[in-house]
TIGU-623303 format. One record per atom (N, C-alpha, C, O, CB): x, y, z; atom name; residue number from 1. Coordinates in nm, 2 decimals. Glycine has a CB too. Example, Ala and Ser with C-alpha at 12.3 -4.5 7.8 and 13.67 -1.06 7.14 Angstrom:
BEGIN
node x 1.32	y -0.57	z 0.78	fivo N	drenro 1
node x 1.23	y -0.45	z 0.78	fivo CA	drenro 1
node x 1.32	y -0.33	z 0.78	fivo C	drenro 1
node x 1.42	y -0.33	z 0.85	fivo O	drenro 1
node x 1.13	y -0.45	z 0.90	fivo CB	drenro 1
node x 1.28	y -0.22	z 0.71	fivo N	drenro 2
node x 1.37	y -0.11	z 0.71	fivo CA	drenro 2
node x 1.29	y 0.00	z 0.79	fivo C	drenro 2
node x 1.34	y 0.11	z 0.80	fivo O	drenro 2
node x 1.41	y -0.06	z 0.57	fivo CB	drenro 2
***
This chain:
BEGIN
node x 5.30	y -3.02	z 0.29	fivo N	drenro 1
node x 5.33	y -2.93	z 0.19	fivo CA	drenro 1
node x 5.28	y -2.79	z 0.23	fivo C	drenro 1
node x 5.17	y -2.78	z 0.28	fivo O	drenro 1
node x 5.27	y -2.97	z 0.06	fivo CB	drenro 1
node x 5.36	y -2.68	z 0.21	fivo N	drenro 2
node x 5.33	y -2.58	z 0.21	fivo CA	drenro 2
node x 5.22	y -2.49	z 0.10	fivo C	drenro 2
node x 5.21	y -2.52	z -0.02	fivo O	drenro 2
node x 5.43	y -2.55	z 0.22	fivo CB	drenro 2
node x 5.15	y -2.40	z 0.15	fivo N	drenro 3
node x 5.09	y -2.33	z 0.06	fivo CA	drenro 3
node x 5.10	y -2.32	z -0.07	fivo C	drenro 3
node x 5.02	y -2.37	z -0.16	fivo O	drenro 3
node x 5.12	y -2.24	z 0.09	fivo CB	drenro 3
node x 5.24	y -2.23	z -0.06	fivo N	drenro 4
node x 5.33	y -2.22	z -0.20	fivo CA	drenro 4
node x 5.29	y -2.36	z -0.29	fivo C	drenro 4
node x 5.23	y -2.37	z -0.39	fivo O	drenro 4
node x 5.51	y -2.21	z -0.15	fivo CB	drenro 4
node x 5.35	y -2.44	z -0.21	fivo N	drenro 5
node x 5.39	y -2.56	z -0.28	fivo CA	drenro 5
node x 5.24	y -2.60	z -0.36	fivo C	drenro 5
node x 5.21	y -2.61	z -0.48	fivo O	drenro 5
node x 5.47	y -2.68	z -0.15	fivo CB	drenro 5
node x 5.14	y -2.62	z -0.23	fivo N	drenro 6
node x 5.05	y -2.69	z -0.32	fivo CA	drenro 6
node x 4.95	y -2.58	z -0.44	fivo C	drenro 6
node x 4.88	y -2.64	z -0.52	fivo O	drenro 6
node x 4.95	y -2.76	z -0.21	fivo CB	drenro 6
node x 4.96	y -2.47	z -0.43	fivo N	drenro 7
node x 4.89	y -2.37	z -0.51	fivo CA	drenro 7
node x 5.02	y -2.35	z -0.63	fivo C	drenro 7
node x 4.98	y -2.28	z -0.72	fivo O	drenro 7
node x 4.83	y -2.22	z -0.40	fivo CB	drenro 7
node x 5.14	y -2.39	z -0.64	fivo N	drenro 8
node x 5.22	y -2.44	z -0.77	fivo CA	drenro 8
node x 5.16	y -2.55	z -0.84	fivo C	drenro 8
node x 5.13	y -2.55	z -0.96	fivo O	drenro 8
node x 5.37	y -2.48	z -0.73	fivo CB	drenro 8
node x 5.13	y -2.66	z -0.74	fivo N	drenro 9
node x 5.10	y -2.79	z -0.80	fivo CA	drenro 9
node x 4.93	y -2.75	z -0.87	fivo C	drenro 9
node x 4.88	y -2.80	z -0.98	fivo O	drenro 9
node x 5.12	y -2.93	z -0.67	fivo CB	drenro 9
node x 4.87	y -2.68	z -0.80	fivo N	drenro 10
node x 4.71	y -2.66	z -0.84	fivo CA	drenro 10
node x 4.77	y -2.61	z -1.02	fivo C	drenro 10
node x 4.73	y -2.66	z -1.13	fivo O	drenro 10
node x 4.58	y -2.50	z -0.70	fivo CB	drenro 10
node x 4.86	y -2.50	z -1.01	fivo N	drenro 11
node x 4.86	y -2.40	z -1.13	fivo CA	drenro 11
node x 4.90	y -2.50	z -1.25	fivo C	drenro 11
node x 4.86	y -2.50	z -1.37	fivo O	drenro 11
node x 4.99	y -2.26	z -1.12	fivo CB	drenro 11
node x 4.99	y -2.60	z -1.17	fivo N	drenro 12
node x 5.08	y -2.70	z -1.32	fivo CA	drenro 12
node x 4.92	y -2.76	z -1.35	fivo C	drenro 12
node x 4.84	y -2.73	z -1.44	fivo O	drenro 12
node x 5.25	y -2.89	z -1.26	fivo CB	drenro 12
node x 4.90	y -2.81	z -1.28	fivo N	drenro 13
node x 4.76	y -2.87	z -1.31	fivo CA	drenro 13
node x 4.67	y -2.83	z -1.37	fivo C	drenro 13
node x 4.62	y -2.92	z -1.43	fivo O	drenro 13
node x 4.70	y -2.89	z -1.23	fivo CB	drenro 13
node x 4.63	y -2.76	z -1.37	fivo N	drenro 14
node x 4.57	y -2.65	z -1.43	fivo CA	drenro 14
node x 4.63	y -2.59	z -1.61	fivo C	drenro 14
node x 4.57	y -2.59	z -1.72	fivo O	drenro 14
node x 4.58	y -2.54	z -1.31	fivo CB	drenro 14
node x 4.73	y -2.57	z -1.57	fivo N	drenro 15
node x 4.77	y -2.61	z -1.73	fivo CA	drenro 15
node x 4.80	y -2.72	z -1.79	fivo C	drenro 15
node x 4.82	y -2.71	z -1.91	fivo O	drenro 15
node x 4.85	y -2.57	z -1.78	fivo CB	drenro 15
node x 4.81	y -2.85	z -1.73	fivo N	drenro 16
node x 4.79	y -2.98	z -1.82	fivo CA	drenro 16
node x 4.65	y -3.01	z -1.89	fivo C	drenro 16
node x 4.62	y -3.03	z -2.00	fivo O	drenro 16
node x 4.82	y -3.10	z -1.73	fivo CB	drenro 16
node x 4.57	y -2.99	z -1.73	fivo N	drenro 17
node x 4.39	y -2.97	z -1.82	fivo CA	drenro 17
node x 4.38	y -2.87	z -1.93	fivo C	drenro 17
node x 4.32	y -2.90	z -2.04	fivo O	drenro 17
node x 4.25	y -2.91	z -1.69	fivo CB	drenro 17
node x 4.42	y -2.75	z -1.91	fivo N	drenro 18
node x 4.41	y -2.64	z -2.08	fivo CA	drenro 18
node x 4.47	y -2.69	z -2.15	fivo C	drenro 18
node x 4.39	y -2.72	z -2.24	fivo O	drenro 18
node x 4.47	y -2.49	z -2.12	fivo CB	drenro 18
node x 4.59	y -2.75	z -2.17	fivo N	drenro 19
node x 4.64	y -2.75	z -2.28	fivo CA	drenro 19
node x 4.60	y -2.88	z -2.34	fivo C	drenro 19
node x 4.59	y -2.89	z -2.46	fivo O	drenro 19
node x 4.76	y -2.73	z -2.28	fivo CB	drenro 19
node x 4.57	y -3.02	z -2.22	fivo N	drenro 20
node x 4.52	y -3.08	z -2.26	fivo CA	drenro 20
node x 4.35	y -3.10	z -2.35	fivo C	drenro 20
node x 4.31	y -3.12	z -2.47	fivo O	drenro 20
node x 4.57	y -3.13	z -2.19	fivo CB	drenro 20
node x 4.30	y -3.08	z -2.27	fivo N	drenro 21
node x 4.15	y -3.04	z -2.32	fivo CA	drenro 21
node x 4.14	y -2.93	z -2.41	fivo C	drenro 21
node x 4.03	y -2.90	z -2.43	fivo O	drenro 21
node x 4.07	y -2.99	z -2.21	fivo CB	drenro 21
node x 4.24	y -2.87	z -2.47	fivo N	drenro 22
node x 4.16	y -2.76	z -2.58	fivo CA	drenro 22
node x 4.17	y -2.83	z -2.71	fivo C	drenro 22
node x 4.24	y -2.93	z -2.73	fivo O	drenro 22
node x 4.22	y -2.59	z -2.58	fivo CB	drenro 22
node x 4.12	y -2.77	z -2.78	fivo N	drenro 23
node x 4.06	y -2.85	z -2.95	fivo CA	drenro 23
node x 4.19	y -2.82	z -3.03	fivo C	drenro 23
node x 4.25	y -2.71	z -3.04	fivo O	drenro 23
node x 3.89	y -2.75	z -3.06	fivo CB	drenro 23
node x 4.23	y -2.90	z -3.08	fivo N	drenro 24
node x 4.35	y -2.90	z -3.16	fivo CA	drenro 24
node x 4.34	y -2.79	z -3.27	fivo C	drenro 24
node x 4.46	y -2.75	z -3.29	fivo O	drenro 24
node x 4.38	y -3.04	z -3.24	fivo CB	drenro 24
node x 4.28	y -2.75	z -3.31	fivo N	drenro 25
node x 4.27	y -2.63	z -3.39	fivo CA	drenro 25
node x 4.33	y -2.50	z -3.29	fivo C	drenro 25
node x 4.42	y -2.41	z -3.32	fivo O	drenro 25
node x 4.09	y -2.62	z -3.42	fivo CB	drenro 25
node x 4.24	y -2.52	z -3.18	fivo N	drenro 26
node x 4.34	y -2.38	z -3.08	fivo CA	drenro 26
node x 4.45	y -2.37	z -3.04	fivo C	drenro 26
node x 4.52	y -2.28	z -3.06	fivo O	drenro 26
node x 4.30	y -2.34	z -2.94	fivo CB	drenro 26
node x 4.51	y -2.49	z -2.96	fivo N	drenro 27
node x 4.63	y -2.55	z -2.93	fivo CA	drenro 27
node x 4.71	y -2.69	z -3.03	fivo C	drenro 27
node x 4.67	y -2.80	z -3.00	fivo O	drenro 27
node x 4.60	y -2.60	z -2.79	fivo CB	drenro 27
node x 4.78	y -2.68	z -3.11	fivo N	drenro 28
node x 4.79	y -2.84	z -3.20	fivo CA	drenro 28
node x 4.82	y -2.91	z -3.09	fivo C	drenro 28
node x 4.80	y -2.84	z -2.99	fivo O	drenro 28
node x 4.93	y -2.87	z -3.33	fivo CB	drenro 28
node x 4.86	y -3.00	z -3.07	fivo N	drenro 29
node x 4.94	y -3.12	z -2.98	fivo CA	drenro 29
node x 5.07	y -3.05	z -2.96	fivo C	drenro 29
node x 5.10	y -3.00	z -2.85	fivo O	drenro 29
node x 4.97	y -3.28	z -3.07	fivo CB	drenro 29
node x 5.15	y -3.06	z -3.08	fivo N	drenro 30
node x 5.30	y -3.01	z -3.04	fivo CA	drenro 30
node x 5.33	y -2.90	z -2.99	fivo C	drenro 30
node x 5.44	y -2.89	z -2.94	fivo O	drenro 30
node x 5.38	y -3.01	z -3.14	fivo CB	drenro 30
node x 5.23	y -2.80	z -3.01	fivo N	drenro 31
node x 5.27	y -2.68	z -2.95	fivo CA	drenro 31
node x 5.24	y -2.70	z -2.82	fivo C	drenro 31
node x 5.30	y -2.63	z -2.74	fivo O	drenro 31
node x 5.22	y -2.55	z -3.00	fivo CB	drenro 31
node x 5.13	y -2.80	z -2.75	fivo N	drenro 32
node x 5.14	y -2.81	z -2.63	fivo CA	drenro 32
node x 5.21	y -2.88	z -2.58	fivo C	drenro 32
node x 5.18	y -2.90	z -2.46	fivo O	drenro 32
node x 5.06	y -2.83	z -2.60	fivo CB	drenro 32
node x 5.34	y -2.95	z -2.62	fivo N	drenro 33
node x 5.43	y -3.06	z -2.58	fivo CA	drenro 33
node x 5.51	y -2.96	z -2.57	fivo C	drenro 33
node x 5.54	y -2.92	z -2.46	fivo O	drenro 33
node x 5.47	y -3.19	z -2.67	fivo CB	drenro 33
node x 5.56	y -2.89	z -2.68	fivo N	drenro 34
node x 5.65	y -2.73	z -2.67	fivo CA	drenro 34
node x 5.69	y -2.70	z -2.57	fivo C	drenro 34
node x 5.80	y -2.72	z -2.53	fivo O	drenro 34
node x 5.60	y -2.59	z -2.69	fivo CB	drenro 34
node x 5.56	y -2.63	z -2.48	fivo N	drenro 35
node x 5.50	y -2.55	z -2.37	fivo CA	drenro 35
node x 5.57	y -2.68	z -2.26	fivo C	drenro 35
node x 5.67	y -2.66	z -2.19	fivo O	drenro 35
node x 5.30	y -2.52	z -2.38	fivo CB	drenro 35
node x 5.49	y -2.79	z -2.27	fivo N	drenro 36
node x 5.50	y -2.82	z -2.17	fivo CA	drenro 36
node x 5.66	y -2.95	z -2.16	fivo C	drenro 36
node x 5.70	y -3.00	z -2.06	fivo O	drenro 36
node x 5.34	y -2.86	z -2.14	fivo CB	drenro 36
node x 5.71	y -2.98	z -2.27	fivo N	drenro 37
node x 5.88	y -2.99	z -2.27	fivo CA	drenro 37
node x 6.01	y -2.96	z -2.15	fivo C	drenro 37
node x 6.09	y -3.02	z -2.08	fivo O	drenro 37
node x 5.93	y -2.91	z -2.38	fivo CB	drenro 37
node x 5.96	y -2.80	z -2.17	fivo N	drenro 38
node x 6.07	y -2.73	z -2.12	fivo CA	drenro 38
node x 6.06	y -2.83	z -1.88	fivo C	drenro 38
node x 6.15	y -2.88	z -1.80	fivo O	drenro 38
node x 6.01	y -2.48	z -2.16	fivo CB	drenro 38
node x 5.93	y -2.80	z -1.87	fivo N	drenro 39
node x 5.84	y -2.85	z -1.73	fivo CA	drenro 39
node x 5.90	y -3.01	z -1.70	fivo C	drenro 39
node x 5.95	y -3.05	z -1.59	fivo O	drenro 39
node x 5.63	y -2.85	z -1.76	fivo CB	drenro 39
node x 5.90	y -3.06	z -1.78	fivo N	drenro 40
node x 5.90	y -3.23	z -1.81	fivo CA	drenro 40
node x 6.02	y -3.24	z -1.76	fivo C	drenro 40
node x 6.04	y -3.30	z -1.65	fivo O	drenro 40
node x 5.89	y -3.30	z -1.97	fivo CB	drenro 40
node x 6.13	y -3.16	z -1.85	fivo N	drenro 41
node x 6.27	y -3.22	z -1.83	fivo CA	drenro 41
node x 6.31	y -3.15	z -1.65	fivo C	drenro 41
node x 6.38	y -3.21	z -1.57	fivo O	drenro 41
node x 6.40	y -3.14	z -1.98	fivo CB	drenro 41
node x 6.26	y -3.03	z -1.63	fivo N	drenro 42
node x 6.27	y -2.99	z -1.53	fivo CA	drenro 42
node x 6.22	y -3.07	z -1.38	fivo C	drenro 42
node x 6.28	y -3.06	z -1.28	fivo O	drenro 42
node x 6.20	y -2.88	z -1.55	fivo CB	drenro 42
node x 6.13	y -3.11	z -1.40	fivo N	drenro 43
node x 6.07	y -3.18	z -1.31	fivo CA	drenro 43
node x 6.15	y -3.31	z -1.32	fivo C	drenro 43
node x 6.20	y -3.36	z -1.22	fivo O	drenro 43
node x 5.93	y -3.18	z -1.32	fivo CB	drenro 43
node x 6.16	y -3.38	z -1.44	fivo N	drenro 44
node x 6.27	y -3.54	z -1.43	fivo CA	drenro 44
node x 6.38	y -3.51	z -1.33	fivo C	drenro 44
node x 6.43	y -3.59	z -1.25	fivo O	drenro 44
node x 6.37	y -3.59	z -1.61	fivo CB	drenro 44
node x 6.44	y -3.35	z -1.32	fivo N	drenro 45
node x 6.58	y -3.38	z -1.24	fivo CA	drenro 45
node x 6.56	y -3.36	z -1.14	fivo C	drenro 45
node x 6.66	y -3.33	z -1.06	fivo O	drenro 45
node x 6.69	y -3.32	z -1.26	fivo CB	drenro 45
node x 6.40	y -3.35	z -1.09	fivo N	drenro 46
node x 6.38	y -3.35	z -0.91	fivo CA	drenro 46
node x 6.42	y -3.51	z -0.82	fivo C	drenro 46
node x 6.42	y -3.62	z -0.88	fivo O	drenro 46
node x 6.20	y -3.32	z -0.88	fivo CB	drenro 46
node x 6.45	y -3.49	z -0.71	fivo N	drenro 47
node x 6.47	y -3.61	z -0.70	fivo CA	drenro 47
node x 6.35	y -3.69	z -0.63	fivo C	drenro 47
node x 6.27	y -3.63	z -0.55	fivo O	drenro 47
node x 6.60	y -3.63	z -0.64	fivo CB	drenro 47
node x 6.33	y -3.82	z -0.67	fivo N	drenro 48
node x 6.21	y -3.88	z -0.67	fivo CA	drenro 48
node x 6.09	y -3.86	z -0.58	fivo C	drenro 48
node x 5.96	y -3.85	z -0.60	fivo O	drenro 48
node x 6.24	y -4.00	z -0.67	fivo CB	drenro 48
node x 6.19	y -3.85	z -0.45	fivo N	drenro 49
node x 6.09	y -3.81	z -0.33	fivo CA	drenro 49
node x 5.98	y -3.69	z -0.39	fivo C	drenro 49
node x 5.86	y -3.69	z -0.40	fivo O	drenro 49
node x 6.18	y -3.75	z -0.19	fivo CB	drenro 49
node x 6.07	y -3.59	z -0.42	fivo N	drenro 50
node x 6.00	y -3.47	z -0.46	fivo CA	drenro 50
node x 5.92	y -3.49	z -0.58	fivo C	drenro 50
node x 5.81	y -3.43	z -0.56	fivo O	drenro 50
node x 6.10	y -3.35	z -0.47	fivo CB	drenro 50
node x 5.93	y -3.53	z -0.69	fivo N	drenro 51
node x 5.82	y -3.60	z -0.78	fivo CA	drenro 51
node x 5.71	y -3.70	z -0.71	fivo C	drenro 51
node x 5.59	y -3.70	z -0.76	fivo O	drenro 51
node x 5.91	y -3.70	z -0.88	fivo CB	drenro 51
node x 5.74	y -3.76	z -0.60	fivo N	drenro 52
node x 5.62	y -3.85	z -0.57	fivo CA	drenro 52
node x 5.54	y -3.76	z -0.52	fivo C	drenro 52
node x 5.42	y -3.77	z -0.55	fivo O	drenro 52
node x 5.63	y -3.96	z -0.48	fivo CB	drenro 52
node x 5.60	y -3.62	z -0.40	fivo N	drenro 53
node x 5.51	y -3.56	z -0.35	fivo CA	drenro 53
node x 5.43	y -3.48	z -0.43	fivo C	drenro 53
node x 5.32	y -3.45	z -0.40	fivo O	drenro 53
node x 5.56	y -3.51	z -0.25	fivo CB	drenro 53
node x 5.51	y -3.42	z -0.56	fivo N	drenro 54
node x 5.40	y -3.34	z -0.64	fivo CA	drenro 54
node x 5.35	y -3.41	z -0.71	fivo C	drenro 54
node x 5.29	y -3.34	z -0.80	fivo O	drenro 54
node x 5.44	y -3.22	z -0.70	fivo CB	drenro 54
node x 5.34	y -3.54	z -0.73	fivo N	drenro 55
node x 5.25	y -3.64	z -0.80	fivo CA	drenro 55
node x 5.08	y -3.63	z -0.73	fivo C	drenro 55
node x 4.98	y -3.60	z -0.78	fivo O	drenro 55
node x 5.33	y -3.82	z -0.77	fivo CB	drenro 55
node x 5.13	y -3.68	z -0.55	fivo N	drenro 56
node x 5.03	y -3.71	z -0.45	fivo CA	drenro 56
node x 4.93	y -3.55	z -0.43	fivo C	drenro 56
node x 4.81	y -3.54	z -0.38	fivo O	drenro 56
node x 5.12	y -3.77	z -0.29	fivo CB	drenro 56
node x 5.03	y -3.44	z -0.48	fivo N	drenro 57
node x 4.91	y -3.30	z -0.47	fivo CA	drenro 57
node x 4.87	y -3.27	z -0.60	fivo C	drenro 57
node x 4.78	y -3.18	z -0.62	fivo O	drenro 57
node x 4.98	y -3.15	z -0.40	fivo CB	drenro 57
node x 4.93	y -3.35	z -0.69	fivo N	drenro 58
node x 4.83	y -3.32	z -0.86	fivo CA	drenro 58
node x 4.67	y -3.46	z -0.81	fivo C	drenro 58
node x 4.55	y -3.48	z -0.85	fivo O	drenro 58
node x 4.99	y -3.41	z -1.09	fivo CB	drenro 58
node x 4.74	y -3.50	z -0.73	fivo N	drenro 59
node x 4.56	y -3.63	z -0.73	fivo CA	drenro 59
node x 4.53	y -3.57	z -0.64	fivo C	drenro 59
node x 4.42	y -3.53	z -0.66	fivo O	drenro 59
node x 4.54	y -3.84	z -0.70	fivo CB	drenro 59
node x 4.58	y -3.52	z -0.50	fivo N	drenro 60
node x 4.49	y -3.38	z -0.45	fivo CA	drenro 60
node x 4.37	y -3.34	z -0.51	fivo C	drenro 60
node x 4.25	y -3.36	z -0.50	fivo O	drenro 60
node x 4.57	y -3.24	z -0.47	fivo CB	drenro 60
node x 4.50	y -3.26	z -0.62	fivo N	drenro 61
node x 4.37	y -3.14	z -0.72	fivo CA	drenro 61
node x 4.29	y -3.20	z -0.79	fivo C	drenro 61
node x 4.18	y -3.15	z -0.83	fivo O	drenro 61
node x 4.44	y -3.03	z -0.84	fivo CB	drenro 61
node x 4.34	y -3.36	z -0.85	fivo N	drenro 62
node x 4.24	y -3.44	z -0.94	fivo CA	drenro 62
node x 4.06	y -3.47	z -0.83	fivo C	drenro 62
node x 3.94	y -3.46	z -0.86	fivo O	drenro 62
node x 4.35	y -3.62	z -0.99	fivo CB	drenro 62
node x 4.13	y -3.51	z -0.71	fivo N	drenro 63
node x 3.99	y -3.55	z -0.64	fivo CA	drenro 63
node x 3.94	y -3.42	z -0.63	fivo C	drenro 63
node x 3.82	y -3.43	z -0.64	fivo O	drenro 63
node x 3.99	y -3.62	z -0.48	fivo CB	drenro 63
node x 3.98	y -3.27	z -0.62	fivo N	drenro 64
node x 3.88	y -3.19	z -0.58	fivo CA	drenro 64
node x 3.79	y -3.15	z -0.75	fivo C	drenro 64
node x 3.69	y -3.08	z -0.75	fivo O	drenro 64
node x 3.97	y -3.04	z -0.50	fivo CB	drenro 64
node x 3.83	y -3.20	z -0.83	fivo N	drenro 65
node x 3.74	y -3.19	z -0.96	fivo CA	drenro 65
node x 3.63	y -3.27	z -0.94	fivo C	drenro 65
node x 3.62	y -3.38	z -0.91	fivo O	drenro 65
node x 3.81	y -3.23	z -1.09	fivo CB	drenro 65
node x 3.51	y -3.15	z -0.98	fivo N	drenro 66
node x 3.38	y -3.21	z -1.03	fivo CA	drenro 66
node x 3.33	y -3.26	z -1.14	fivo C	drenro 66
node x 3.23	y -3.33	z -1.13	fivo O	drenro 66
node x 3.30	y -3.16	z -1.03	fivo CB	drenro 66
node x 3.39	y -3.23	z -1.26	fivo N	drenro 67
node x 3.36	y -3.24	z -1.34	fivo CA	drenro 67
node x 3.42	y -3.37	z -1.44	fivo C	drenro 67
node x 3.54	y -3.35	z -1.47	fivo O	drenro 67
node x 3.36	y -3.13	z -1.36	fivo CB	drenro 67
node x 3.38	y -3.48	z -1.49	fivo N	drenro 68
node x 3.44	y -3.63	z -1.51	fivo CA	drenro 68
node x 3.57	y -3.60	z -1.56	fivo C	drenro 68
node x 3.68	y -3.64	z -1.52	fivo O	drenro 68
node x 3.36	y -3.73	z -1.61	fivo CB	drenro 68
node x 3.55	y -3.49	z -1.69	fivo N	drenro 69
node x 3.67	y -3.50	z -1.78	fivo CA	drenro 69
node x 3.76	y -3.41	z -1.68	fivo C	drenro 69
node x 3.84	y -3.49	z -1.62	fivo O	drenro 69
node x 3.65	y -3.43	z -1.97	fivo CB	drenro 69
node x 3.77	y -3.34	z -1.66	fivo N	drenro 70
node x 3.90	y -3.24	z -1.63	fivo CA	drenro 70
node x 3.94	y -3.32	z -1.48	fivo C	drenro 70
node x 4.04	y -3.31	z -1.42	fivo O	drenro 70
node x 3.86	y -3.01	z -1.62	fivo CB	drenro 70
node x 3.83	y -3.39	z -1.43	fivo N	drenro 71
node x 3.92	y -3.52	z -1.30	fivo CA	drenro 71
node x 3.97	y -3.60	z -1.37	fivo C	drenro 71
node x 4.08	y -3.64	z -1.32	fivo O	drenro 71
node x 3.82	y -3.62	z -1.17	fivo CB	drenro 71
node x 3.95	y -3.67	z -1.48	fivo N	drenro 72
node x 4.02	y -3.78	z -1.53	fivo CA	drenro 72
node x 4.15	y -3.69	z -1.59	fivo C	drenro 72
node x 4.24	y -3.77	z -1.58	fivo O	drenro 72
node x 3.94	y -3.88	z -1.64	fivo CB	drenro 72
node x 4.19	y -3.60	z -1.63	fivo N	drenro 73
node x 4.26	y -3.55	z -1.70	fivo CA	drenro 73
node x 4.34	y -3.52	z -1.59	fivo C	drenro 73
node x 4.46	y -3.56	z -1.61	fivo O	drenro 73
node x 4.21	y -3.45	z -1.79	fivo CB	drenro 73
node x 4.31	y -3.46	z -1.48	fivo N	drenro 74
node x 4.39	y -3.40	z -1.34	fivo CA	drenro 74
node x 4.44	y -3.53	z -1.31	fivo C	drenro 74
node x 4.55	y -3.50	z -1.28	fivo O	drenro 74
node x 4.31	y -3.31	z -1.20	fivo CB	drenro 74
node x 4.42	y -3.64	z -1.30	fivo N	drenro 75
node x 4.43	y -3.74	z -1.25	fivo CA	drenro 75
node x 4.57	y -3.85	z -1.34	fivo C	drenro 75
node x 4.65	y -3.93	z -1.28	fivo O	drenro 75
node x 4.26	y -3.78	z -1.26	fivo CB	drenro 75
node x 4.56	y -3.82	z -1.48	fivo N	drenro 76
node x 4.65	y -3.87	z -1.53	fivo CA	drenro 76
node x 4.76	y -3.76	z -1.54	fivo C	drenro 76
node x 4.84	y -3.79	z -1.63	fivo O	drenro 76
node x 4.61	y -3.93	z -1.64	fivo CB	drenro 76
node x 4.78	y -3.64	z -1.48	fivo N	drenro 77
node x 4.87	y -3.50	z -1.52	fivo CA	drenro 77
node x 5.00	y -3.59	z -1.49	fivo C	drenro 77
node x 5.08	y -3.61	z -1.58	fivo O	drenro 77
node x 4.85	y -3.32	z -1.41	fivo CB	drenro 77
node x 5.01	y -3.65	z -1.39	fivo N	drenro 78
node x 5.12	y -3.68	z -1.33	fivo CA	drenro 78
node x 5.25	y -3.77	z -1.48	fivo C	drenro 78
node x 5.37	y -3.75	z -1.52	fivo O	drenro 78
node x 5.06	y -3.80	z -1.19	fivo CB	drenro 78
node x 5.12	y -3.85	z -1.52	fivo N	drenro 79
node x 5.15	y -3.92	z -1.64	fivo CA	drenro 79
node x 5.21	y -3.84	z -1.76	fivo C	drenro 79
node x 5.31	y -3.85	z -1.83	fivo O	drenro 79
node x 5.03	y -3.98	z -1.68	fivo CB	drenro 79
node x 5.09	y -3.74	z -1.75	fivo N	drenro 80
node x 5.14	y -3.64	z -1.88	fivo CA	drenro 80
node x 5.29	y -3.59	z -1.89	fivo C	drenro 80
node x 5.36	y -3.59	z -1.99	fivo O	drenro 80
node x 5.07	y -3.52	z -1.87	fivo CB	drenro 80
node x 5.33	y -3.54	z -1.74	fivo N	drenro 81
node x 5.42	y -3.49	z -1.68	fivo CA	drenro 81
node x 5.56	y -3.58	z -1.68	fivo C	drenro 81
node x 5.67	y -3.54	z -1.63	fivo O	drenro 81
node x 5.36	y -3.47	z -1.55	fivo CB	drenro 81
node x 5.55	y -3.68	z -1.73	fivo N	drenro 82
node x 5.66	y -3.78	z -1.72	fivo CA	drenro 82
node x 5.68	y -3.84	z -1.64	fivo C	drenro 82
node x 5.79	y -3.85	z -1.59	fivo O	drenro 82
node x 5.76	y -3.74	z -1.73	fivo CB	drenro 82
node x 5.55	y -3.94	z -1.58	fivo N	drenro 83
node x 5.57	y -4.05	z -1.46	fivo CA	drenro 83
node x 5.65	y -4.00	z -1.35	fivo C	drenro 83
node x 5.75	y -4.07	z -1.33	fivo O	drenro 83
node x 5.64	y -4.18	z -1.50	fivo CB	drenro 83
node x 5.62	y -3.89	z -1.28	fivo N	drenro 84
node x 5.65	y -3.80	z -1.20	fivo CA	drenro 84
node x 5.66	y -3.90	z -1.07	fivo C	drenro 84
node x 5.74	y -3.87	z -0.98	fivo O	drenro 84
node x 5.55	y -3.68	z -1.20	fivo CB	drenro 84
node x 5.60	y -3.98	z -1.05	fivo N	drenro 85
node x 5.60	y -4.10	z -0.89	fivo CA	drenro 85
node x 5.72	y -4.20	z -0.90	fivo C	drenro 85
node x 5.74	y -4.28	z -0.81	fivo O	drenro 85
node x 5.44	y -4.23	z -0.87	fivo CB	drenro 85
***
């Protein structure tokens, strides 16, 4: 993967952990499904290969987390993401 490519996958990632991890009071749920809807359907019409590979660089970014919650959270993005593998 290129540069580009994996510093896209760090950014998606990175907003699944915000939006997921923030307190429903700052973000509700649905406004973070909103947000992240439009990504979902976008990424379903990749074709699989290319879903597995930005699956394998979101657990990349999940192993480079220190911290339990936002690795377990990086770790399931893929999931979040619509079973992206």
């Amino acid at each position: 993967m290129t540069t580009l490519e994996r510093a896209l996958a760090k950014a998606l990632t990175e907003i699944v952990i915000g939006l997921d991890l923030s307190a429903d009071d700052a973000i509700a749920p649905e406004a973070a499904m909103e947000v992240l809807q439009p990504v979902i359907d976008l990424l379903h019409d990749l074709p699989k290969q290319n879903r597995q590979a930005l699956a394998e660089l979101i657990n990349q970014c999940a192993q480079e987390e220190t911290d339990p919650e936002r690795h377990l959270t990086a770790w399931e993005a893929p999931e979040t993401l619509g079973h992206l593998a």
